[in-house]
Structures are given as C-alpha cells and as structure tokens.
Residue, then its C-alpha position, 0 to 999 in steps of 0.5 A: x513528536x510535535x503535535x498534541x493530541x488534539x491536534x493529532x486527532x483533529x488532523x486525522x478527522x480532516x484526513x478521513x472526511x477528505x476520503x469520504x467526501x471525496x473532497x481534496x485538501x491541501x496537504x497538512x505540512x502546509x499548515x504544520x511544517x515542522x511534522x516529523x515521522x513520530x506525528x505522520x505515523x500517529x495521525x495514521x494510527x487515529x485515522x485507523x482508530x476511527x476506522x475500527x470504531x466506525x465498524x471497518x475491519x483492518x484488512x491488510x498491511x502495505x508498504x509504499x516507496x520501495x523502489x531503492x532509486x526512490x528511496x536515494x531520491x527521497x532521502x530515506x532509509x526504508x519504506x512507508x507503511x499504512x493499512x487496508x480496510x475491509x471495504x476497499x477489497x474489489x473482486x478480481x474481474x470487478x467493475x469498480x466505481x470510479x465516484x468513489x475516489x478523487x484521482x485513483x491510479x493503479x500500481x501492480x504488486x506481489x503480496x504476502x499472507x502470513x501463517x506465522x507471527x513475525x517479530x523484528x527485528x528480523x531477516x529475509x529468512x524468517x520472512x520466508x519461513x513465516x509466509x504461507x503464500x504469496x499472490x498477484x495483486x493491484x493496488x488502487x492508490x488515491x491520494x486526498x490531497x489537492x492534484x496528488x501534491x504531498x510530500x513524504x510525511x503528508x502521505x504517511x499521515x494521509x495512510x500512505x494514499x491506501x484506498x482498494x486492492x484487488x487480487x488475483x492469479x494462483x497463489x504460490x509457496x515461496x519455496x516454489x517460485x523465484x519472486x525477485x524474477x517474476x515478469x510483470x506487465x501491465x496493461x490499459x486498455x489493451x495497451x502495455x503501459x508498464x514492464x517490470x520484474x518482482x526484484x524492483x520491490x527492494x530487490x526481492x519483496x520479502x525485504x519489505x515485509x523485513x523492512x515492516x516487522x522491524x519498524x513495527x518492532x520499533x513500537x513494540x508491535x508485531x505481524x500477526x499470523x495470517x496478515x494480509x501484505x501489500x509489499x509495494x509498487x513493483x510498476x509505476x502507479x498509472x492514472x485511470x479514468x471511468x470506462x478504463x480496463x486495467x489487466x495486469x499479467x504476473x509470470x507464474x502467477x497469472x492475471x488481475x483484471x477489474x474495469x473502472x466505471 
C-alpha cells in the first residue's frame, strides 16, 4: 500500500458522501497516482465499514470486469470485486427513482446463492457443488465520478460503481441448466439494445465466483453460506434516463423488469 490510514479513511468518506449527495468528483488517482490494488481495496473495505456502522446491511458480493477481452484490454488477470448494501435491493417490476443516483446504467447478470462456505483456493467444481440456486438479475451501476471517467483502481476503491440490483425469474439448480448457454436479451423501452449468452461472464459465470473466493483467500477471507453473488456483466451497462422501462429476458430463467422514474 501507499496510503496511511488517515488518508485511506478520509478517501473512503469522500467516496461515500459523493453517493449520498449524489455529487460527483473527480476520480481519486488524479490526486494519488501512485494507488495500487492493496489502497483501491482498503478504501472499499472502510467505504463498507462505514456503511455497517451507519446501520446498512451487506447484502451481496459482486463481481465486475469479467468480460476476457476487457480483461486482455485492461491488463489484468482476474476480475474487480465489491459488495451490495441492503438499500440498494429494488423489487423486480418496481418503479425506481432515478434522483437517486448520479448517471445510473444497467447491465443483466446471472447471480449465485450459496448453501455452502467456499474457501480458495478452489475450482469450478466446488463452486458448483456449493451453489444452491442461481437466479436472473440486473444490476444498476452508478459511477460517483465526474461524466463515468475513472480508471481501474478508482472504481475499485469507489466499490466497483455498485449501487442497486434487482432479481427476478425462476431460480434453477446448477445441476438443471447449462449457464454458459443461457440467451439474454435486453430491452429499453421495447427495444432490443443488447444480446449476449451466460458464457461472455469468463465463459461460464461460476469462474467468477472462483476468481472471488481465491482473492478473498488472499486476505484470509472466505464466502460464507448463503451469500448472495453478482457474477458480472453478461450485457454491456446500458445508460438510462427517468420515464425508461428496462426488461431483461434470460432463457429458462424468465424476466426482470423495473421502470426509472
């Protein structure tokens, strides 16, 4: 690392405030050029300290940047990874207020619930072994800095632009479906805007709940049964406006739907 504490925590309080205040700023390696992964993580580790004090409950794991070709794009060798608080949890058909971010966009995603602790590092297979069910969902992305410009290790430390999820469909066993084939389409305003199938998540989207356990091994952290996981952008994050309906159909697992406004 390169950041002291203080620095780290006084980061961390910019980050949050710029969410609740809905107030973008510029992104942090502007002042701090010289952050690596060890500083991005640990101000996204206080950002969730200070949530949990104020009340928020953790209500998920996610993962970001799992597309390979972004990955080759960006130089890196695995995935970013952030949490879900409890009030960012919209109900599938919802009308959502759009005030209540700064430049929201959607992607759809496949995501995991647990029933067994996982520890890395680990394989595909114990992934699969450990998942309950898996169930369609979408997240809602909103970046706090400046007109979405950021580089990698600001939106770590800025929790991956995590802000809402919805979920929605059937929930399925692993065992029942094939997840790398599973057509998506997703749709604004009754147009398509978007194509893809489950394997453009690292080519099959347990590999990301992989990728999690084995970097939170790295910190002597596990999953814990019955964690909640966002695997990733299967779609590219699509911008929306207020008065936007977002419909997002996933094959075998029907819909997800909600309304901005």
């Amino acid at each position: 690392m390169t950041l002291d504490d203080k620095t780290v925590a006084a980061l961390a309080e910019q980050l949050e405030n710029a969410e609740l205040n809905r107030a973008p700023i510029t992104k942090i390696t502007d002042a701090y050029p010289d952050l690596d992964w060890d500083d991005a993580y640990a101000i996204q580790d206080e950002i969730r300290r200070r949530k949990v004090a104020g009340g928020a409950q953790i209500a998920g794991l996610k993962a970001g940047l799992t597309s390979q070709a972004k990955m080759k794009q960006m130089n890196v060798s695995e995935p970013v990874f952030g949490f879900m608080c409890d009030y960012g949890a919209c109900a599938d058909g919802s009308e959502i207020e759009i005030d209540r971010f700064i430049a929201p966009r959607v992607e759809a995603e496949i995501a995991f619930v647990t029933n067994k602790e996982i520890a890395g590092p680990c394989h595909i297979g114990t992934v699969l072994q450990a998942t309950d069910f898996v169930l369609p969902a979408v997240e809602i992305l909103d970046s706090r800095y400046e007109n979405f410009k950021f580089d990698l290790i600001s939106v770590v430390a800025d929790n991956t632009s995590a802000a809402a999820f919805v979920c929605g469909g059937n929930a399925k066993r692993v065992q029942d479906i094939d997840l790398r084939t599973v057509g998506i389409v997703l749709e604004k305003n009754g147009e398509t805007v978007d194509l893809a199938a489950g394997a453009a998540v690292l080519g099959q989207p347990a590999e990301s709940v992989v990728m999690l356990a084995n970097m939170l091994a790295r910190k002597d952290q596990v999953i814990p049964a019955g964690t909640f996981i966002m695997t990733g952008g299967v779609t590219a994050a699509v911008g929306v406006e207020r008065g936007d309906h977002i419909a997002v159909r996933f094959q075998h697992l029907g819909s997800v739907s909600m309304r901005f406004v």
